[in-house]
PDB file of the backbone (N, CA, C, O) and the ligand in Angstrom, with CONECT records:
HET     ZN  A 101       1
ATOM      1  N   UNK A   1     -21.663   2.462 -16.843  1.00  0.00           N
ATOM      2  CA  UNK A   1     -21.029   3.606 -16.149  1.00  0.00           C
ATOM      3  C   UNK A   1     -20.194   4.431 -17.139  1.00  0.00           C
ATOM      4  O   UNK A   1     -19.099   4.003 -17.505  1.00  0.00           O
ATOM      5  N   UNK A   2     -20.653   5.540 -17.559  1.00  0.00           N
ATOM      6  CA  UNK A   2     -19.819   6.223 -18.169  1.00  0.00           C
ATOM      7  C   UNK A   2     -18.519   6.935 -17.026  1.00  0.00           C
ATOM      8  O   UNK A   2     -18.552   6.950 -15.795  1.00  0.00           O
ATOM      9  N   UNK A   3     -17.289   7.553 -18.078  1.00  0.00           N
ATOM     10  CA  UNK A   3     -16.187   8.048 -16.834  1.00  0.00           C
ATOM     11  C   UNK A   3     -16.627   9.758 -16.366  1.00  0.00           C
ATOM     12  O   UNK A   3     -15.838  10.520 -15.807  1.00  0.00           O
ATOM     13  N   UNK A   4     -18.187  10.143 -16.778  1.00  0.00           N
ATOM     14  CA  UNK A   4     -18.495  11.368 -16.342  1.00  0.00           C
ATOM     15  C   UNK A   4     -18.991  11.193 -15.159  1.00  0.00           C
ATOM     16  O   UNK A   4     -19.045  12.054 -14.281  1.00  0.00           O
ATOM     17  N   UNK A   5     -19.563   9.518 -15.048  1.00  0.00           N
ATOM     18  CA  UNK A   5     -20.627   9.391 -13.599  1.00  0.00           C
ATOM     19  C   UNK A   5     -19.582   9.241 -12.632  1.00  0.00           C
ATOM     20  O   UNK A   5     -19.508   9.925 -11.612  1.00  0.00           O
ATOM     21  N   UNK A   6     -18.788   8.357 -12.952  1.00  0.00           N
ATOM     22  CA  UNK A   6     -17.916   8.024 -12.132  1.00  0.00           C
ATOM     23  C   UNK A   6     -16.986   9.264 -11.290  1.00  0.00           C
ATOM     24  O   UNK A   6     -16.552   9.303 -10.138  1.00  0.00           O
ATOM     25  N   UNK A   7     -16.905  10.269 -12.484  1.00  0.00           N
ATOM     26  CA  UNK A   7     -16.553  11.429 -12.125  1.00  0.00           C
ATOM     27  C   UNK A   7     -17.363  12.090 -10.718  1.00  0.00           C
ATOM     28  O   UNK A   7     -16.698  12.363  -9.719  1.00  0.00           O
ATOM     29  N   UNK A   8     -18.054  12.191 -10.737  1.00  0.00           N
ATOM     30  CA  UNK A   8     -19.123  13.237 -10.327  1.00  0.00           C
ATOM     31  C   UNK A   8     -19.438  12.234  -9.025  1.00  0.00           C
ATOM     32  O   UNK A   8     -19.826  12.848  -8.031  1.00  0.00           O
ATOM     33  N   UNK A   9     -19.329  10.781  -8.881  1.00  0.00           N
ATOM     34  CA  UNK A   9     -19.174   9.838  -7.732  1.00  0.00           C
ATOM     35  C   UNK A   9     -17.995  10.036  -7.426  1.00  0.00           C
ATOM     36  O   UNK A   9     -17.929   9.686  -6.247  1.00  0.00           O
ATOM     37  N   UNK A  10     -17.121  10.343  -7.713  1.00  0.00           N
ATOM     38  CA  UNK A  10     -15.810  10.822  -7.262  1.00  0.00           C
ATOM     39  C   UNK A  10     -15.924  12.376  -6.174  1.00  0.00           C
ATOM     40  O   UNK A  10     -15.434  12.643  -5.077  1.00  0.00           O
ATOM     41  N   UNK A  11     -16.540  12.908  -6.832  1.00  0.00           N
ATOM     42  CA  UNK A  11     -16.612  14.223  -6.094  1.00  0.00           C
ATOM     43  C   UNK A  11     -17.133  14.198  -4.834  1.00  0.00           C
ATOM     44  O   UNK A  11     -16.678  14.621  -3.771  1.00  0.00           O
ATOM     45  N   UNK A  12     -18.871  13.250  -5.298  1.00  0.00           N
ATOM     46  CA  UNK A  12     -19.517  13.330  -4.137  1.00  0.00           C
ATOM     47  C   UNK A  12     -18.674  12.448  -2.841  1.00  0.00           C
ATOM     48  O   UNK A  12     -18.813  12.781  -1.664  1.00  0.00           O
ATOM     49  N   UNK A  13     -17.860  11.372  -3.239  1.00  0.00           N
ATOM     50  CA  UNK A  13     -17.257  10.698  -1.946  1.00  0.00           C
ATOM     51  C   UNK A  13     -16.106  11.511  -1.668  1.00  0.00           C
ATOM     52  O   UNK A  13     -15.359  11.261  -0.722  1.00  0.00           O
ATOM     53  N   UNK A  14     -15.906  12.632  -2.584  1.00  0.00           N
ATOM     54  CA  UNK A  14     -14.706  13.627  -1.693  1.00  0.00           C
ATOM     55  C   UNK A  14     -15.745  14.446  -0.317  1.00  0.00           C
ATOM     56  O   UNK A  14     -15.672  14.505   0.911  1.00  0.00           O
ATOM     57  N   UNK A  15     -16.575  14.918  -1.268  1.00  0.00           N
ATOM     58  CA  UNK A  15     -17.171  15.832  -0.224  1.00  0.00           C
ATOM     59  C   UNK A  15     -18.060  15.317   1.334  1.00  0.00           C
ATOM     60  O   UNK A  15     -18.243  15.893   2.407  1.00  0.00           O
ATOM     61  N   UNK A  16     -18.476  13.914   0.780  1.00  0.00           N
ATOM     62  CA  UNK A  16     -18.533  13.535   2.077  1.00  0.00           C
ATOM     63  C   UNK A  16     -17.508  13.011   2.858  1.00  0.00           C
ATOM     64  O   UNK A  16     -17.581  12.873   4.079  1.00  0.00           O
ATOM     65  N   UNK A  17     -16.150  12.595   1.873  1.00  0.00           N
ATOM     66  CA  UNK A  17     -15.142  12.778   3.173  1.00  0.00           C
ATOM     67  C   UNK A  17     -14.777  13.861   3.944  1.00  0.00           C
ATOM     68  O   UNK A  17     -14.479  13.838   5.138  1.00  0.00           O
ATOM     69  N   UNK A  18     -14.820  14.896   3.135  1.00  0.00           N
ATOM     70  CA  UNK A  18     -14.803  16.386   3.737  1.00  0.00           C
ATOM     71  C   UNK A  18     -15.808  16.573   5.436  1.00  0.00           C
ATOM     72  O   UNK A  18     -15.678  16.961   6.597  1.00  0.00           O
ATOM     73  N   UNK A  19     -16.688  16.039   4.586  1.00  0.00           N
ATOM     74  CA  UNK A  19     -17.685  16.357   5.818  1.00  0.00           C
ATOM     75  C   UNK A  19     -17.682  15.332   7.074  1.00  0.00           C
ATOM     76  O   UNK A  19     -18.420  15.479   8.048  1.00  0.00           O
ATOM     77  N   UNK A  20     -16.666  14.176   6.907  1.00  0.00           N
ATOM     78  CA  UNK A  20     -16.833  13.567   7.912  1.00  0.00           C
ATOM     79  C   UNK A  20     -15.490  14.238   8.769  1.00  0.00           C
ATOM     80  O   UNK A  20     -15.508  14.548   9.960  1.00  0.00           O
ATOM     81  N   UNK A  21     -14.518  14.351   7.984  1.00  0.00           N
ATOM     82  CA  UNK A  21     -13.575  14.614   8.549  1.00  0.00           C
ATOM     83  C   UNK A  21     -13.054  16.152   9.403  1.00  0.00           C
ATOM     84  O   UNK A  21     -12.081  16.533  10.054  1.00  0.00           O
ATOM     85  N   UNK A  22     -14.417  16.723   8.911  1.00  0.00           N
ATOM     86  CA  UNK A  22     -14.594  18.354   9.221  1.00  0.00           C
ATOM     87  C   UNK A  22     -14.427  19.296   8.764  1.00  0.00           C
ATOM     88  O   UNK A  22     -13.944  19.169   7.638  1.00  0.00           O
ATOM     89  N   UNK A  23     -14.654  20.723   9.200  1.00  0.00           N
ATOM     90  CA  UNK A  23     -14.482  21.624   8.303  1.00  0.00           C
ATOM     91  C   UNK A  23     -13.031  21.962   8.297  1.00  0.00           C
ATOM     92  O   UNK A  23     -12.194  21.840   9.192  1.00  0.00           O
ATOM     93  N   UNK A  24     -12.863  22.691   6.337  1.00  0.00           N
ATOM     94  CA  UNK A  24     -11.411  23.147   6.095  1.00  0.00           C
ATOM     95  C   UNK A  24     -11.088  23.823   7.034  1.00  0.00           C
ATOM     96  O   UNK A  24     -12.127  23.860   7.694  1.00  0.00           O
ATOM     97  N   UNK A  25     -10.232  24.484   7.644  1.00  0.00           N
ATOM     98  CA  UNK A  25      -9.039  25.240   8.471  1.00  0.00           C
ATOM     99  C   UNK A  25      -9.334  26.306   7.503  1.00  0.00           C
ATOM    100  O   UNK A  25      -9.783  26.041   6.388  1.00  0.00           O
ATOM    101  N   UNK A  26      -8.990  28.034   8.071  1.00  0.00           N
ATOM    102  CA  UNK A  26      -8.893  28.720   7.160  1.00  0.00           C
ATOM    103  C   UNK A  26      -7.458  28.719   6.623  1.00  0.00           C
ATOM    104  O   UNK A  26      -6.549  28.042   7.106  1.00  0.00           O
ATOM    105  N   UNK A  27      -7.359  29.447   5.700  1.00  0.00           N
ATOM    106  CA  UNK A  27      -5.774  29.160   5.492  1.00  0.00           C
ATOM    107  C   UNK A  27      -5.158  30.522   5.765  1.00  0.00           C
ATOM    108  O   UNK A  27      -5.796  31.559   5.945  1.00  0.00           O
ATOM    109  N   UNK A  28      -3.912  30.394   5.773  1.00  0.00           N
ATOM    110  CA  UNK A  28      -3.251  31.429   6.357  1.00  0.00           C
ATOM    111  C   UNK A  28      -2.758  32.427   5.104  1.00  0.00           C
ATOM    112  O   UNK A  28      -2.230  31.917   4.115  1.00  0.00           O
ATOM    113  N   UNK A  29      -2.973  33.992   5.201  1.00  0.00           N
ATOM    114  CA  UNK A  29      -2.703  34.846   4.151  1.00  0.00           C
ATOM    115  C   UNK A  29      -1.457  34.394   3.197  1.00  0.00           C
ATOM    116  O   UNK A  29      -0.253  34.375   3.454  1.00  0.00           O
ATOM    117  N   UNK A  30      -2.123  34.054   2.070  1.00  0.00           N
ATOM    118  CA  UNK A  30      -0.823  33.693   1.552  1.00  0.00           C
ATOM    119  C   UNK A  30       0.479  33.644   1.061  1.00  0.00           C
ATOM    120  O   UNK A  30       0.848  33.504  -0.105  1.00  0.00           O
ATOM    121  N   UNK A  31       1.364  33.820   2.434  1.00  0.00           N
ATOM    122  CA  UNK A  31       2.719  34.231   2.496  1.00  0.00           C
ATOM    123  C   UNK A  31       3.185  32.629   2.736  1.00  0.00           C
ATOM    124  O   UNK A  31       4.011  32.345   3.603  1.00  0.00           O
ATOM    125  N   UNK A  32       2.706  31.847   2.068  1.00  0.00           N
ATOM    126  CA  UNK A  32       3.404  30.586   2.473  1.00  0.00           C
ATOM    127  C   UNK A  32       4.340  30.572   1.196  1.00  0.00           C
ATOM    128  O   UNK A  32       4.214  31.005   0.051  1.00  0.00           O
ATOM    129  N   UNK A  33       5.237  29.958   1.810  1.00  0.00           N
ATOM    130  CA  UNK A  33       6.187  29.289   0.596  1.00  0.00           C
ATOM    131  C   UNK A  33       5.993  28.146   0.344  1.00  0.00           C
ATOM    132  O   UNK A  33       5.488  27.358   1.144  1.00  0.00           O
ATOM    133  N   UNK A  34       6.403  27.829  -0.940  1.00  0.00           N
ATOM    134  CA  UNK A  34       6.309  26.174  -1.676  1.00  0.00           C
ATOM    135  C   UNK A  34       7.075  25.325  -0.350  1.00  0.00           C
ATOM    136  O   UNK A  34       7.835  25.835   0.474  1.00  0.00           O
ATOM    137  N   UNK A  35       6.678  24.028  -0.406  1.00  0.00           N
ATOM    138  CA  UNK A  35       7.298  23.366   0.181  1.00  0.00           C
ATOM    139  C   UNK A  35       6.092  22.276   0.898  1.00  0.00           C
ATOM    140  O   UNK A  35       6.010  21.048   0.862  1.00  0.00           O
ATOM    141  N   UNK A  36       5.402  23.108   1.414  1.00  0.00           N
ATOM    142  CA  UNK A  36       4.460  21.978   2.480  1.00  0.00           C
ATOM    143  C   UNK A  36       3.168  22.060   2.051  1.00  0.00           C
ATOM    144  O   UNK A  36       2.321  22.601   2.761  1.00  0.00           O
ATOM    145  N   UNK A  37       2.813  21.443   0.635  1.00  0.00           N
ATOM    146  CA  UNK A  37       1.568  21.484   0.239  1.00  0.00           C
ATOM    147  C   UNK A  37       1.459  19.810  -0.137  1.00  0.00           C
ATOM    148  O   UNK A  37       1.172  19.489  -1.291  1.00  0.00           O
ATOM    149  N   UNK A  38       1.649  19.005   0.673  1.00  0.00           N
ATOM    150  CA  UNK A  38       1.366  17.783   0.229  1.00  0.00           C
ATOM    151  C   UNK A  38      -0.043  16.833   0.327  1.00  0.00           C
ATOM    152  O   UNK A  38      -0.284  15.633   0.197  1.00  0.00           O
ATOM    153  N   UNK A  39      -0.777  17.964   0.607  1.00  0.00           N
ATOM    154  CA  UNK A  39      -2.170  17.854   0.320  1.00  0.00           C
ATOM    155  C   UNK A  39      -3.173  17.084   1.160  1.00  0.00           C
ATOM    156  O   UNK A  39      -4.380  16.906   0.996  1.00  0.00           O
ATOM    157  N   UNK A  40      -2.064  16.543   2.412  1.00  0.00           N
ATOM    158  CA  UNK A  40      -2.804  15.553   3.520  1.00  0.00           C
ATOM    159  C   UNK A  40      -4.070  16.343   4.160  1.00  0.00           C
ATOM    160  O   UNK A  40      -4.056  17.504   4.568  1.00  0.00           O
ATOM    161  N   UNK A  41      -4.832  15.719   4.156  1.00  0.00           N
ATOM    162  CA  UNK A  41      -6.222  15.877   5.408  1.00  0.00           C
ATOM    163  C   UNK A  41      -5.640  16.860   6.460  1.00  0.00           C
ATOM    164  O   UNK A  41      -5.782  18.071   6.634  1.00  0.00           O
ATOM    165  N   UNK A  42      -4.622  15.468   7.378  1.00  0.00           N
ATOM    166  CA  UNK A  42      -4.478  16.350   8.410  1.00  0.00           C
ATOM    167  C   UNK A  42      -3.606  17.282   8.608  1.00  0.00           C
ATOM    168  O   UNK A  42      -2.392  17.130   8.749  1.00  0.00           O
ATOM    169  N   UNK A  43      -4.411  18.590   8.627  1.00  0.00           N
ATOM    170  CA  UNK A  43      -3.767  19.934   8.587  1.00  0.00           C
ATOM    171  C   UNK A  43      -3.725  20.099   9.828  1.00  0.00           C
ATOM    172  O   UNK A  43      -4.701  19.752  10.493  1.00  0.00           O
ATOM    173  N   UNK A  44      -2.229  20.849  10.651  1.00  0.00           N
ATOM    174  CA  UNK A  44      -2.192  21.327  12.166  1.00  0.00           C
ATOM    175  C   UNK A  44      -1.951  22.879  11.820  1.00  0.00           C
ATOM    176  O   UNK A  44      -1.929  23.570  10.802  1.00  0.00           O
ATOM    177  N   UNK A  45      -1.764  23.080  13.346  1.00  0.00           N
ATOM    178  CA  UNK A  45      -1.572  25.082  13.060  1.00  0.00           C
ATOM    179  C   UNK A  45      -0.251  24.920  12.609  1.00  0.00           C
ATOM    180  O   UNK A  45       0.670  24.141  12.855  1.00  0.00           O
ATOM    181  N   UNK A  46      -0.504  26.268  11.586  1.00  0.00           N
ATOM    182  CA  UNK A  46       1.185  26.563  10.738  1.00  0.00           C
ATOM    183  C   UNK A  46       1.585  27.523  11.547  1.00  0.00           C
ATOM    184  O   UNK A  46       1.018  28.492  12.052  1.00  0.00           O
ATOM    185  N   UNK A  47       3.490  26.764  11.621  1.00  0.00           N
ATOM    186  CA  UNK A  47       4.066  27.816  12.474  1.00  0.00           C
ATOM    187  C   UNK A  47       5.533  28.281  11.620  1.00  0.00           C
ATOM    188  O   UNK A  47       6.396  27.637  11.022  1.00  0.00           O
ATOM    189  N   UNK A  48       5.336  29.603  11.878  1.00  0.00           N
ATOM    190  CA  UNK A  48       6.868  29.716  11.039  1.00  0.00           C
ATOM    191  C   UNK A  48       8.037  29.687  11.764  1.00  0.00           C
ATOM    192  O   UNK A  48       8.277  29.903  12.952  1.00  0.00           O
ATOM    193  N   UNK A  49       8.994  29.251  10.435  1.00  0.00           N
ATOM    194  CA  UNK A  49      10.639  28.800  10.930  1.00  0.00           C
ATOM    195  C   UNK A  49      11.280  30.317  10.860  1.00  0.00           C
ATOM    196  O   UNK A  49      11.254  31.051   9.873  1.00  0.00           O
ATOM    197  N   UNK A  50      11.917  30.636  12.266  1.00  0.00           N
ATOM    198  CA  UNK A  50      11.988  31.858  12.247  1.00  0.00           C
ATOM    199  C   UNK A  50      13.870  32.263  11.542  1.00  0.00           C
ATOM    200  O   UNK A  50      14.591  33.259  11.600  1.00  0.00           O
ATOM    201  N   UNK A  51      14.026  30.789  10.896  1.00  0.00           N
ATOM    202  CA  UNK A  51      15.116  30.903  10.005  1.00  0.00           C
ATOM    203  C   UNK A  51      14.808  31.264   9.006  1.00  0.00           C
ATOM    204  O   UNK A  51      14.769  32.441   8.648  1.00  0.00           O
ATOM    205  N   UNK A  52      14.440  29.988   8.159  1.00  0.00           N
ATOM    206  CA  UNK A  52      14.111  29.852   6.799  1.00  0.00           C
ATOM    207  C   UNK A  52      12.922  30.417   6.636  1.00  0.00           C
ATOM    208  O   UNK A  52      12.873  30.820   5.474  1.00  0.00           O
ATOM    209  N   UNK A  53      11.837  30.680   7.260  1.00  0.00           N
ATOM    210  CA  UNK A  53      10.791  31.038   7.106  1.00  0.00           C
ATOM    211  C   UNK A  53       9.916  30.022   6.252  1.00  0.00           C
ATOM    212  O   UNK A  53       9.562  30.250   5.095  1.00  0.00           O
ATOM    213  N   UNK A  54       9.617  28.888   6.961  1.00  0.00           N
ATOM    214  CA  UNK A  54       8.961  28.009   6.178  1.00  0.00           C
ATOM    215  C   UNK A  54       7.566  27.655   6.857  1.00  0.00           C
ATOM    216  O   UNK A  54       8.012  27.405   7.977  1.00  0.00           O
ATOM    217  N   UNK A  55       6.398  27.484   6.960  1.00  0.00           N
ATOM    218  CA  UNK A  55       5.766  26.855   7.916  1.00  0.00           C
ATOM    219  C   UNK A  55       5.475  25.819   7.775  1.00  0.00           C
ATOM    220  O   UNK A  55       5.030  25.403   6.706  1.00  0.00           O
ATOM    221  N   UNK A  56       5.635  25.123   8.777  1.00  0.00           N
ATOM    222  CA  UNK A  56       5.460  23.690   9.137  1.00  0.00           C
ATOM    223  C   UNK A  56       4.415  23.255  10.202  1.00  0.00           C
ATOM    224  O   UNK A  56       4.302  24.059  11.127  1.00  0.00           O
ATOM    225  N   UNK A  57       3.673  22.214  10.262  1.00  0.00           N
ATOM    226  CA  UNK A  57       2.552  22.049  10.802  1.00  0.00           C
ATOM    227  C   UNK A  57       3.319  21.738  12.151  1.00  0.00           C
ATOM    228  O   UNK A  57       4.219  20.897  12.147  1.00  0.00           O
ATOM    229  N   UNK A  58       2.909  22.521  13.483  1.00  0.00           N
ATOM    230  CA  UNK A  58       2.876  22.514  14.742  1.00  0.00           C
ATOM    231  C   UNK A  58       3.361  21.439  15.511  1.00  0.00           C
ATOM    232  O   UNK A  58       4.182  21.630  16.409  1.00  0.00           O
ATOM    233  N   UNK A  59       2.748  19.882  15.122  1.00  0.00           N
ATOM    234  CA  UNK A  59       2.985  18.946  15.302  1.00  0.00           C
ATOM    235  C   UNK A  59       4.234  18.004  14.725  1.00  0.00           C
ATOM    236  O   UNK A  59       4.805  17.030  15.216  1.00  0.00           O
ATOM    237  N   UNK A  60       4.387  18.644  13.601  1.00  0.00           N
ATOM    238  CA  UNK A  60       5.943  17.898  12.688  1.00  0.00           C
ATOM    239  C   UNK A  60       7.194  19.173  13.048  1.00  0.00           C
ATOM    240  O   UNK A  60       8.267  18.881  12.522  1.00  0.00           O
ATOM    241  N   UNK A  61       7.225  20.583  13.887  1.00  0.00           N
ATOM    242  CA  UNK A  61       8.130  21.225  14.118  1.00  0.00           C
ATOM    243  C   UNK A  61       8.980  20.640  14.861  1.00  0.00           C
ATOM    244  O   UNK A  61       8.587  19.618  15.423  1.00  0.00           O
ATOM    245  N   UNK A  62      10.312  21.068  15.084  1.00  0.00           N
ATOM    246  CA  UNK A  62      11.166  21.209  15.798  1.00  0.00           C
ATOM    247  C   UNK A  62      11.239  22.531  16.897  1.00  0.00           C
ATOM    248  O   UNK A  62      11.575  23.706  16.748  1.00  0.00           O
ATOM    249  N   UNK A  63      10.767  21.764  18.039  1.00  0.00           N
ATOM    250  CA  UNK A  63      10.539  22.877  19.542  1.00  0.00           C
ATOM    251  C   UNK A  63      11.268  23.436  20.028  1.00  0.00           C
ATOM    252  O   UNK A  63      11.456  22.806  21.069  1.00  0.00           O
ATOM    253  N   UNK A  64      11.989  24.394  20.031  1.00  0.00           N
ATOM    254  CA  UNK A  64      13.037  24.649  21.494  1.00  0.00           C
ATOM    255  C   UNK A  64      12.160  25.970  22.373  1.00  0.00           C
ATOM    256  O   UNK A  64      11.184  26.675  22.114  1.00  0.00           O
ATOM    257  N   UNK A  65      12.999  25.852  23.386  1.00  0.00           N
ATOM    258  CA  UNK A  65      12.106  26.929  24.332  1.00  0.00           C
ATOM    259  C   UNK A  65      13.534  27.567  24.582  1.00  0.00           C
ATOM    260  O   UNK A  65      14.595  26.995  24.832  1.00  0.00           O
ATOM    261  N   UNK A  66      13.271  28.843  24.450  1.00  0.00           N
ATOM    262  CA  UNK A  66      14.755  29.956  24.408  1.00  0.00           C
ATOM    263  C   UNK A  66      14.111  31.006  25.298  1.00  0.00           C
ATOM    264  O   UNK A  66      12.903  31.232  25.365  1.00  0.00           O
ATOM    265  N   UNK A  67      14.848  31.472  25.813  1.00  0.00           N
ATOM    266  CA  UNK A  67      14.491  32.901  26.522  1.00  0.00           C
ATOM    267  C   UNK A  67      13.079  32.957  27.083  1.00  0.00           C
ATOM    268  O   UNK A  67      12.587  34.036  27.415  1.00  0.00           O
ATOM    269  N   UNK A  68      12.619  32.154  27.159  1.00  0.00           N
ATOM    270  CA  UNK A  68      10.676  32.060  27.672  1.00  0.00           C
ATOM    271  C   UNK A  68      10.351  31.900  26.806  1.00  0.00           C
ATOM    272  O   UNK A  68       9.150  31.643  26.889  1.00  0.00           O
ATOM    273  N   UNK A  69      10.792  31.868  25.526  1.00  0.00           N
ATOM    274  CA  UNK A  69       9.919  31.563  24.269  1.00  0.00           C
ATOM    275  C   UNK A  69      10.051  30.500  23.692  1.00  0.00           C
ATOM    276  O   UNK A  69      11.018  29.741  23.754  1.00  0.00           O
ATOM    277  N   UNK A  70       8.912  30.357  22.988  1.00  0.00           N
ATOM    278  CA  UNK A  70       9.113  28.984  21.936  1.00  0.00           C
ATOM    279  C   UNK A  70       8.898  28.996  20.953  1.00  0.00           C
ATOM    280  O   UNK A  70       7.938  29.535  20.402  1.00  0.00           O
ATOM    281  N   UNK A  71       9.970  28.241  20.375  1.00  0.00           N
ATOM    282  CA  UNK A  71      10.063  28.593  19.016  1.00  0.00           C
ATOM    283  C   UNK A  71      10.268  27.462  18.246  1.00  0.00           C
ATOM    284  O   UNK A  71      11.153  26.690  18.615  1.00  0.00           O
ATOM    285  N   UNK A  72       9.456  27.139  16.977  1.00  0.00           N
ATOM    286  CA  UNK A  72       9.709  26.327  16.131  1.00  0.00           C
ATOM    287  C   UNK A  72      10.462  26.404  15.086  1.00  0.00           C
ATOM    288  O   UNK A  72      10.806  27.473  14.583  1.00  0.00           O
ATOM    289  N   UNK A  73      10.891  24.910  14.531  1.00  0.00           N
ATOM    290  CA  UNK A  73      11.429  25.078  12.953  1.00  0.00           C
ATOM    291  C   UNK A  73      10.923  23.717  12.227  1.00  0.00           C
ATOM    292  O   UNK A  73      10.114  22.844  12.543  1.00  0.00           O
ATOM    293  N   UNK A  74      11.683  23.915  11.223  1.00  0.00           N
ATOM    294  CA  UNK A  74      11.545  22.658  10.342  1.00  0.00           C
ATOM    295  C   UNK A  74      12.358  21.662  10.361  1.00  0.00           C
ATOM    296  O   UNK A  74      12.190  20.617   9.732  1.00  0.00           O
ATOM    297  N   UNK A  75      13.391  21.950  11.161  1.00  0.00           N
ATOM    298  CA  UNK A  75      14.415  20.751  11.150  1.00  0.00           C
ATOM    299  C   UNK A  75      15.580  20.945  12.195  1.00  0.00           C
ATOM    300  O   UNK A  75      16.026  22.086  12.317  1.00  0.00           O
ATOM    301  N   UNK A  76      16.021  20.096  12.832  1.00  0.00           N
ATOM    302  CA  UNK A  76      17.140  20.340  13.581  1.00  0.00           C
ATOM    303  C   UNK A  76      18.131  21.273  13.417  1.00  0.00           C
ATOM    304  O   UNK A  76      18.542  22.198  14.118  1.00  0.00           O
ATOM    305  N   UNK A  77      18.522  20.696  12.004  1.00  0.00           N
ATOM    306  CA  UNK A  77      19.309  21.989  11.135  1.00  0.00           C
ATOM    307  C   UNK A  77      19.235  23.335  11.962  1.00  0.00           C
ATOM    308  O   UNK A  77      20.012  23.773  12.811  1.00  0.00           O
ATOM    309  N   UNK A  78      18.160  23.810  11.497  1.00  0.00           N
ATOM    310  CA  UNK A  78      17.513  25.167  11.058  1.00  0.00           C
ATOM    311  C   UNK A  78      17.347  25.656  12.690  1.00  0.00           C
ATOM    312  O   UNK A  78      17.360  26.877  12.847  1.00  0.00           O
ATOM    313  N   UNK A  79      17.191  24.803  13.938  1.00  0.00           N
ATOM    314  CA  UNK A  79      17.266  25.191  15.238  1.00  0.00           C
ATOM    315  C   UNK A  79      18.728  25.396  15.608  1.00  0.00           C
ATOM    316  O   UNK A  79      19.177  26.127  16.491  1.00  0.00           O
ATOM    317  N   UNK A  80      19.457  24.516  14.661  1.00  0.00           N
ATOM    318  CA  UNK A  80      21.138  24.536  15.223  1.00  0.00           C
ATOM    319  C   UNK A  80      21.617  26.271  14.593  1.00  0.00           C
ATOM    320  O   UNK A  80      22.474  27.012  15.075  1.00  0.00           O
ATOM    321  N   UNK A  81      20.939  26.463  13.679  1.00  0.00           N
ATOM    322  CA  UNK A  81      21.264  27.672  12.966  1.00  0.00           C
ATOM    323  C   UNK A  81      20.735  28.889  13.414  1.00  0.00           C
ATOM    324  O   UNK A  81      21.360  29.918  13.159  1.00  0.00           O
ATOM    325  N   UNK A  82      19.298  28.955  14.271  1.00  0.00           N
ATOM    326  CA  UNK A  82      19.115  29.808  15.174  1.00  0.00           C
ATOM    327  C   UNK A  82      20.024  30.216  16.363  1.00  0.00           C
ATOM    328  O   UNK A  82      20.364  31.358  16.672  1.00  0.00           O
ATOM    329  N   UNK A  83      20.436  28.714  17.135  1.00  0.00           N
ATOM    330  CA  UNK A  83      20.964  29.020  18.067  1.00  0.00           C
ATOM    331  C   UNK A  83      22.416  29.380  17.991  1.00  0.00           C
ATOM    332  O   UNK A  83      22.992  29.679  19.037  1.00  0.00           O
ATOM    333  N   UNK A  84      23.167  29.380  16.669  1.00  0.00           N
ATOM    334  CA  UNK A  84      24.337  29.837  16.732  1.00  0.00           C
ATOM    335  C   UNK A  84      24.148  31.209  16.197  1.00  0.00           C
ATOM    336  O   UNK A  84      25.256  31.736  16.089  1.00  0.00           O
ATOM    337  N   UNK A  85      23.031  32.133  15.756  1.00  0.00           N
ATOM    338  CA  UNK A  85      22.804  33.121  15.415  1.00  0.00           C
ATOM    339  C   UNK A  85      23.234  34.069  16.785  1.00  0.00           C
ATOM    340  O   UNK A  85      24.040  34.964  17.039  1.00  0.00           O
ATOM    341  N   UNK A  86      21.829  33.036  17.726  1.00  0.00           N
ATOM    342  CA  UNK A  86      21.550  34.155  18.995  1.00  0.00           C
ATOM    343  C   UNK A  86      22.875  34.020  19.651  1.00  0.00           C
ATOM    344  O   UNK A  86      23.064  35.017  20.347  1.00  0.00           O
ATOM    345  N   UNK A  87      23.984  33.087  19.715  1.00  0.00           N
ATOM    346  CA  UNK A  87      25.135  32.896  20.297  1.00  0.00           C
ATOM    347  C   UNK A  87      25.956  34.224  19.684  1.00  0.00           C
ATOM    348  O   UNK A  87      26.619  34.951  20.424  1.00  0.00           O
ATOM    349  N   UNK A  88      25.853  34.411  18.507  1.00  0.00           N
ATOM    350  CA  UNK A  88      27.175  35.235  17.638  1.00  0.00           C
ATOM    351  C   UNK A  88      26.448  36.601  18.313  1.00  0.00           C
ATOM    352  O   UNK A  88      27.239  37.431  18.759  1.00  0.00           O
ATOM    353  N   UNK A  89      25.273  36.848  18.406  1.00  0.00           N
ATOM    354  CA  UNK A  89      25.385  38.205  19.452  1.00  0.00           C
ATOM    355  C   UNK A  89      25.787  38.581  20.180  1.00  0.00           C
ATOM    356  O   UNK A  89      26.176  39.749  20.190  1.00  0.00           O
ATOM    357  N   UNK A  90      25.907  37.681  21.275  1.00  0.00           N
ATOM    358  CA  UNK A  90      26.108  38.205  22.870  1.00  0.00           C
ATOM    359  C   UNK A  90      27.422  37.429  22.744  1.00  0.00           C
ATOM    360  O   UNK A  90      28.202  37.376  23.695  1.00  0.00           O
TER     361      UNK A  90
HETATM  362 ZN    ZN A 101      13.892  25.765   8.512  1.00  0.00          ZN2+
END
């Protein structure tokens, strides 16, 4: 076994993991910021933190439902920091 075959057996068991696991997601125009590229499989819909502006996969956000809306973030933090925003308005 040279380390070129092995190479190239490397690829092919990426791509059939690819294919078992399904097709890529498109990705979103790239206005992402560094932060959430840790390269896992499972990709969810990106939603942005309407603080920090970070997106975070759908499923790992932080939910609140405000005014009829819902809105995600990345961290408790960053919801505590919304909601004292919308407080300092009114
Ligand atoms: Zn955030």
């Amino acid at each position: 076994m040279t380390p070129l075959r092995l190479f190239i057996i490397g690829i092919l068991l990426f791509i059939l993991y690819r294919l078992l696991v399904g097709p890529k997601k498109k990705r979103m125009g790239g206005k992402k910021k560094g932060g959430v590229s840790s390269g896992g499989a499972i990709q969810d819909v990106l939603v942005e933190d309407p603080v920090c502006h970070t997106y975070i996969p759908k499923g790992q956000a932080v939910q609140l439902h405000h005014d009829k809306k819902k809105y995600y973030f990345c961290s408790d933090k960053c919801c505590e920091t919304f909601l004292k925003q919308k407080g300092d308005k009114e």
